[in-house]
C-alpha positions in Angstrom: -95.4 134.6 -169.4 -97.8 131.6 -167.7 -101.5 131.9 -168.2 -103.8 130.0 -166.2 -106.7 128.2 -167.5 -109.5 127.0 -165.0 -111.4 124.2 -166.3 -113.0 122.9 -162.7 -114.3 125.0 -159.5 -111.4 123.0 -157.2 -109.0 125.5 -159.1 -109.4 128.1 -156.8 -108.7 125.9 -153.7 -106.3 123.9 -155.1 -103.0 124.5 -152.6 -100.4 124.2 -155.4 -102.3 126.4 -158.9 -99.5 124.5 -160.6 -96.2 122.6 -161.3 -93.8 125.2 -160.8 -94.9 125.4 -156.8 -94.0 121.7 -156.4 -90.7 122.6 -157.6 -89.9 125.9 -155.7 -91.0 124.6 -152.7 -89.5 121.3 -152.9 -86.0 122.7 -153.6 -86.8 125.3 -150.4 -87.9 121.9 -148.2 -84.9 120.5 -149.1 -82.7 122.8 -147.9 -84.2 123.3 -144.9 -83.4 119.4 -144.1 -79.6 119.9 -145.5 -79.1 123.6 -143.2 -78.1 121.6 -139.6 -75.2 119.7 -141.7 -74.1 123.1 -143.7 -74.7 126.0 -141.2 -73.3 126.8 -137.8 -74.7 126.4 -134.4 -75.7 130.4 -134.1 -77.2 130.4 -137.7 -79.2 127.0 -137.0 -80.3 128.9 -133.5 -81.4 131.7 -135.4 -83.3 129.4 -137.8 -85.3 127.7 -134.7 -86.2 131.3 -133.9 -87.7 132.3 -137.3 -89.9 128.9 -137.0 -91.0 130.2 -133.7 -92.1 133.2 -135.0 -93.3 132.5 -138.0 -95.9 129.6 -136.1 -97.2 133.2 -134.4 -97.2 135.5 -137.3 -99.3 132.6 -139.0 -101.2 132.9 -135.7 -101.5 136.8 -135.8 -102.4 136.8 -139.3 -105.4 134.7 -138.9 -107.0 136.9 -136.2 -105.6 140.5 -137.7 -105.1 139.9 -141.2 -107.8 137.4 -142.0 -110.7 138.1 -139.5 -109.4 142.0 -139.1 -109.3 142.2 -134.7 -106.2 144.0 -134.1 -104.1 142.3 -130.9 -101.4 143.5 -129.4 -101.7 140.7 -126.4 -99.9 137.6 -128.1 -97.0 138.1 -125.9 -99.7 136.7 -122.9 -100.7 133.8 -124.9 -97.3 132.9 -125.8 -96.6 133.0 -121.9 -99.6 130.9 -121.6 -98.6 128.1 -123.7 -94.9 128.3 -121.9 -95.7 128.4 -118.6 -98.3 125.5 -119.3 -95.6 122.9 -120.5 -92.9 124.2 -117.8 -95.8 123.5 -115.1 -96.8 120.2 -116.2 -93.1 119.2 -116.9 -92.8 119.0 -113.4 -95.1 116.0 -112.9 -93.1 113.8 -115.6 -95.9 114.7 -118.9 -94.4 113.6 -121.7 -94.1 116.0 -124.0 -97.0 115.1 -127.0 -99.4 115.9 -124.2 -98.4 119.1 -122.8 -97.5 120.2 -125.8 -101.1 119.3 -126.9 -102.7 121.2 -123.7 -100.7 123.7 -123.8 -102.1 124.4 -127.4 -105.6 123.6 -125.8 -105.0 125.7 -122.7 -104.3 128.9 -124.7 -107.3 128.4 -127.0 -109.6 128.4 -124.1 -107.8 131.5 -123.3 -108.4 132.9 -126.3 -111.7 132.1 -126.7 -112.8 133.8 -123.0 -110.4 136.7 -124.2 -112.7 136.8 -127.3 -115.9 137.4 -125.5 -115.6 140.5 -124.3 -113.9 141.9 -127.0 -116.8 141.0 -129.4 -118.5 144.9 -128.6 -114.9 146.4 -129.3 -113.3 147.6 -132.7 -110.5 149.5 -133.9 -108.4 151.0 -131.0 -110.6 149.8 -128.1 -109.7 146.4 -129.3 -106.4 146.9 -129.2 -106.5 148.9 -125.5 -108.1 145.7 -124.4 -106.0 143.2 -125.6 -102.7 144.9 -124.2 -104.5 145.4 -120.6 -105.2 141.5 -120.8 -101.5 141.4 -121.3 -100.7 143.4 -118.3 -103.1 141.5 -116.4 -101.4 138.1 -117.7 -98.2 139.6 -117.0 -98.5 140.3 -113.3 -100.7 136.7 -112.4 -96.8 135.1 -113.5 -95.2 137.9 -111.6 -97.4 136.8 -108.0 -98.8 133.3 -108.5 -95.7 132.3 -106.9 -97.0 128.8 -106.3 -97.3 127.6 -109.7 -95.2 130.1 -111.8 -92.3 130.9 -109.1 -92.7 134.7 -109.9 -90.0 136.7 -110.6 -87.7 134.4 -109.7 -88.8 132.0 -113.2 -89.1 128.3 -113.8 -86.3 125.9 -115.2 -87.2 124.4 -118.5 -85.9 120.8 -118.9 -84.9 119.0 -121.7 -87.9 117.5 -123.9 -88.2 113.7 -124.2 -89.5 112.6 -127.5 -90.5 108.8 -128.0 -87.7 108.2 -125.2 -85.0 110.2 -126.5 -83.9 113.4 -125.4 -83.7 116.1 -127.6 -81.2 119.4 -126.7 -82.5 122.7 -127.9 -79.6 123.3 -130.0 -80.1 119.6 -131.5 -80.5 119.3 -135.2 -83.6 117.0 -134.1 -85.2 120.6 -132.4 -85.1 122.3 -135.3 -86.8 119.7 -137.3 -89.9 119.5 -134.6 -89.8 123.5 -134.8 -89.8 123.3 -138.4 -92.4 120.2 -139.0 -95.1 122.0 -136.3 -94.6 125.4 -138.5 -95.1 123.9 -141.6 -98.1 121.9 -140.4 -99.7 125.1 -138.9 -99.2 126.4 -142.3 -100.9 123.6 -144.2 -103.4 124.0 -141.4 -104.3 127.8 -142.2 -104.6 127.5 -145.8 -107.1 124.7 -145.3 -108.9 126.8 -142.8 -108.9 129.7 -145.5 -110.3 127.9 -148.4 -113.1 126.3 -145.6 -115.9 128.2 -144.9 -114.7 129.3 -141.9 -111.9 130.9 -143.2 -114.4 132.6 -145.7 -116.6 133.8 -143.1 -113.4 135.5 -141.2 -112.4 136.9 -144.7 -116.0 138.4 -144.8 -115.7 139.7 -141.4 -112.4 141.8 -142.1 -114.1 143.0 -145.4 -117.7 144.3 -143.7 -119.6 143.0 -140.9 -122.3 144.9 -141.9 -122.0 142.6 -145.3 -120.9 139.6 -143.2 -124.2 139.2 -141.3 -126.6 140.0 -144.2 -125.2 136.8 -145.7 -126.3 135.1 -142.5 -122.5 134.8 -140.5 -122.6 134.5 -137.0 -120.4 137.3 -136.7 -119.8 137.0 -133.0 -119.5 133.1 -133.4 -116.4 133.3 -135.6 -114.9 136.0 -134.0 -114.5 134.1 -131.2 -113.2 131.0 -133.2 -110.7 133.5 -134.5 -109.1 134.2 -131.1 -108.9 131.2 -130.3 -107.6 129.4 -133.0 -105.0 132.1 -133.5 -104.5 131.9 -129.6 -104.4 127.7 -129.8 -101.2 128.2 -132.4 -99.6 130.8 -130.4 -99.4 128.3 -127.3 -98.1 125.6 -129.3 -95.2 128.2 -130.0 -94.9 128.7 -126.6 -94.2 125.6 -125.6 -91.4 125.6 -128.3 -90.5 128.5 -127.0 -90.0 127.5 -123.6 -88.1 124.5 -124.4 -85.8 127.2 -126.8 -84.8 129.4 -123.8 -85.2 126.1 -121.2 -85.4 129.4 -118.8 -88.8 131.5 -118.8 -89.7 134.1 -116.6 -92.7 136.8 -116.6 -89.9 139.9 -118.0 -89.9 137.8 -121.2 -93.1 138.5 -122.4 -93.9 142.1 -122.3 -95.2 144.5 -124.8 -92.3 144.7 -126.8 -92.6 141.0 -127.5 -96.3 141.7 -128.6 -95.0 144.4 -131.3 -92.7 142.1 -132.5 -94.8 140.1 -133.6 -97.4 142.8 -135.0 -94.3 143.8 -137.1 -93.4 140.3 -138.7 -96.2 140.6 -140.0 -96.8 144.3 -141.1 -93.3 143.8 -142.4 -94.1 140.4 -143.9 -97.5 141.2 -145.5 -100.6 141.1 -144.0 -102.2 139.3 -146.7 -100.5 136.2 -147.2 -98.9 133.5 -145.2 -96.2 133.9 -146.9 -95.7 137.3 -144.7 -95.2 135.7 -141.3 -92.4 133.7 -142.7 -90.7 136.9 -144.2 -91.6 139.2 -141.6 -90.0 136.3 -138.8 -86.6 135.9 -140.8 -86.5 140.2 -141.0 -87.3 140.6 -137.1 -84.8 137.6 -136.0 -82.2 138.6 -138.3 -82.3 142.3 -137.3 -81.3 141.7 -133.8 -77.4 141.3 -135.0 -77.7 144.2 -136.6 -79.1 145.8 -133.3 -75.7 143.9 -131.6 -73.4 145.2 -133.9 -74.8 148.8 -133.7 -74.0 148.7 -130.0 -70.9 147.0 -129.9 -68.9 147.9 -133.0 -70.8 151.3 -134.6 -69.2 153.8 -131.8 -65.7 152.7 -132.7 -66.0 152.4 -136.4 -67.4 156.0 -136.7 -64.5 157.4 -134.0 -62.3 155.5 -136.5 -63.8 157.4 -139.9 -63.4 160.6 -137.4 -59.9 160.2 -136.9 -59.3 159.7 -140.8 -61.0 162.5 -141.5 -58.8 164.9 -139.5 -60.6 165.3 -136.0 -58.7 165.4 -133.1 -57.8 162.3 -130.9 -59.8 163.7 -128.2 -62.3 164.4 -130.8 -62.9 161.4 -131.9 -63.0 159.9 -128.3 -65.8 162.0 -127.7 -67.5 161.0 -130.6 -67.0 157.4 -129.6 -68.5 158.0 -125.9 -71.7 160.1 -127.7 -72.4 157.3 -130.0 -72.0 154.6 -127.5 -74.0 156.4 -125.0 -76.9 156.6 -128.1 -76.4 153.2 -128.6 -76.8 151.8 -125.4 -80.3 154.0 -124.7 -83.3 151.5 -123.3 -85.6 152.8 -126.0 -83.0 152.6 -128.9 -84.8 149.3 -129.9 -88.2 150.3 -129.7 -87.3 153.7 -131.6 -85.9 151.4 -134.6 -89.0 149.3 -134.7 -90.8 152.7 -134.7 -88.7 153.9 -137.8 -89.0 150.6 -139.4 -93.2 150.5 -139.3 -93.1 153.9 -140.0 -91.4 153.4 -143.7 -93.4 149.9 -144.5 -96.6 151.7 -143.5 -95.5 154.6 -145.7 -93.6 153.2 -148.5 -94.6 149.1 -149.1 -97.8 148.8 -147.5 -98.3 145.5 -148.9 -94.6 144.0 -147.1 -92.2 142.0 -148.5 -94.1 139.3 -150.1 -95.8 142.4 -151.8 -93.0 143.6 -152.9 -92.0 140.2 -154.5 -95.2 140.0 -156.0 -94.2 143.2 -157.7 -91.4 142.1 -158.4 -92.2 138.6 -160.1 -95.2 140.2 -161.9 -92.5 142.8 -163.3 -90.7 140.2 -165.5 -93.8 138.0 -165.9 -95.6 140.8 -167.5 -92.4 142.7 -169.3 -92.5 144.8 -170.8 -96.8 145.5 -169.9 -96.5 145.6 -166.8 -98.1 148.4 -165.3 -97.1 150.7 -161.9 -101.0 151.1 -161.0 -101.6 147.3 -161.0 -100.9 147.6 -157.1 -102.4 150.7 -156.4 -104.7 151.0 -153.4 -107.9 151.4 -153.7 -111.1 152.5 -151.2 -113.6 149.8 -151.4 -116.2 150.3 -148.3 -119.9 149.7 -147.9 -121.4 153.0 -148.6 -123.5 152.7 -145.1 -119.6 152.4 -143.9 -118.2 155.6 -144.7 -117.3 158.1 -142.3 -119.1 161.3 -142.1 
């Protein structure tokens, strides 16, 4: 069991509370260098995606789970931020700057995006952010000019210091990985500054928020668009991943993706968006496989258990015709928010919090130490 002794008010911003995070996460960081020389190319794909994602869930959780404004419109500001560098590609920027105004492009975005939505809450909020997403959506679809429309834009090979560097290059992943761990090291120092404490305050009350004197409406709008500044800067990462972008990539789907990385992950932690990104990249095989393989292995069991060759060709052609339904995705994402919501509120990092308190505390540990609890301004509560 550790115990904790604070002797100096930096303790509670300190990044690492002590020795045993230098250790953890060094031996994590150094695998993460070593994984292009020990895994194979799809895994090290996969890995480029989950730093992807994981740079927005960080984004996402600074505007939903830090400030508390829900936003389902990411998806646009990830198209933003991709469309930006493919556009500016074209005119031979190298790519520190448009990576950099891409980034700067989206926040702008965000921030104009923020405006309106300052007189919004709860489900308005939401409505509005997935009509700016529509509305994003069809200005790539018909500013054929700059965005080719439908027909997409070509994403060329990035140049870095005068060397090019393939998507599927070990030297991609490490750019994914380095702007995702700076992004993190970013937020947490945002959090412990008082800007992060006046978002924090926001989520909590904004009745409570602006008796303290926080420009309520001020940092709302820094929220949106720092969180939409990151998102671009995935974008353009993005881009470069696919080298192919066009406007049926970013839709509303892509938008609840990312709102489950980090219901899945944990809303309360940065940890989350890390989590939540490796569970919503790593399902998609699983996805594959229940397409591909599932009708045939159940025909299989069918046929061992005594049904009919015709039978269990029928079976095969019902379960393939299941599998291959439009909205068989979106049903499973349904399912799988459904059962966090109901069953781990808190995510995975809260349930590894559970668990790692479990055998710190053994055998005191108590079952209500997690237990939710209503705490509201009592000029708050609904009638």
């Amino acid at each position: 069991m550790r115990f904790l002794f604070k002797t100096d008010y930096e303790d509670d911003i300190r990044l690492f509370p002590h020795s045993g995070y230098f250790v953890s996460y060094g031996i994590l960081f150094a695998l993460l260098l070593t994984a292009p020389y020990v895994l194979s190319s799809y895994l090290m794909s996969q890995l480029v995606f989950v730093c992807i994602y994981a740079t927005v869930g960080v984004a996402l959780l600074i505007l939903t789970g830090f400030t508390g404004q829900a936003s389902l419109g990411h998806a646009a500001f990830l198209a933003i931020g991709a469309y930006t560098a493919a556009y500016l590609q074209q005119f031979d920027v190298p790519f520190p700057v448009y990576f950099l105004a891409a980034g700067l492009l989206t926040g702008v975005v965000g921030a104009l995006v923020g405006f309106p939505a300052l007189r919004l809450q709860g489900i308005y909020l939401v409505i509005a952010t997935i009509s700016f997403a529509f509305i994003v959506e069809e200005i790539l679809a018909r500013w054929e000019s700059v965005t080719h429309g439908n027909e997409g834009m070509r994403v060329k090979t990035l140049y870095l210091f005068g060397t090019a560097v393939s998507r599927d290059s070990p030297a991609f992943y490490f750019l994914c990985l380095a702007v995702l761990v700076l992004t993190i090291v970013g937020a947490l120092n945002l959090l412990r500054s008082p800007t992060g404490r006046a978002f924090v305050a926001i989520r909590d009350s904004e009745t409570a928020a602006r008796s303290m004197g926080i420009n309520v409406s001020l940092y709302k709008v820094k929220s949106f668009a720092i969180s939409a500044a990151i998102t671009g800067l995935a974008g353009c990462l993005f881009a470069h991943k696919l080298s192919f972008i066009s406007p049926e990539m970013f839709t509303l789907q892509l938008s609840i993706e990312f709102i489950i990385v980090i219901l899945i992950g944990g809303t309360f932690s940065l940890h989350g968006a890390v989590l939540g990104a490796i569970f919503i990249v790593m399902i998609d095989p699983f996805l594959t496989y229940l397409k591909d393989d599932m009708p045939g292995l159940i025909a299989g069991m069918a046929a061992t258990m005594g049904a009919g060759s015709e039978r269990a060709a029928h079976i095969q052609d019902s379960v393939a015709a299941f599998a291959s339904l439009n909205g068989l995705k979106g049903a499973i994402y349904g399912i799988i928010i459904v059962l966090f919501v109901l069953f781990e509120p808190l995510g995975l990092y809260g349930r590894w919090l559970k668990i790692k308190l479990y055998f710190q505390l053994f055998p005191l540990y108590k079952r209500a130490t997690f237990k939710r609890q209503k705490i509201y301004v009592k000029s708050e509560r609904n009638r």
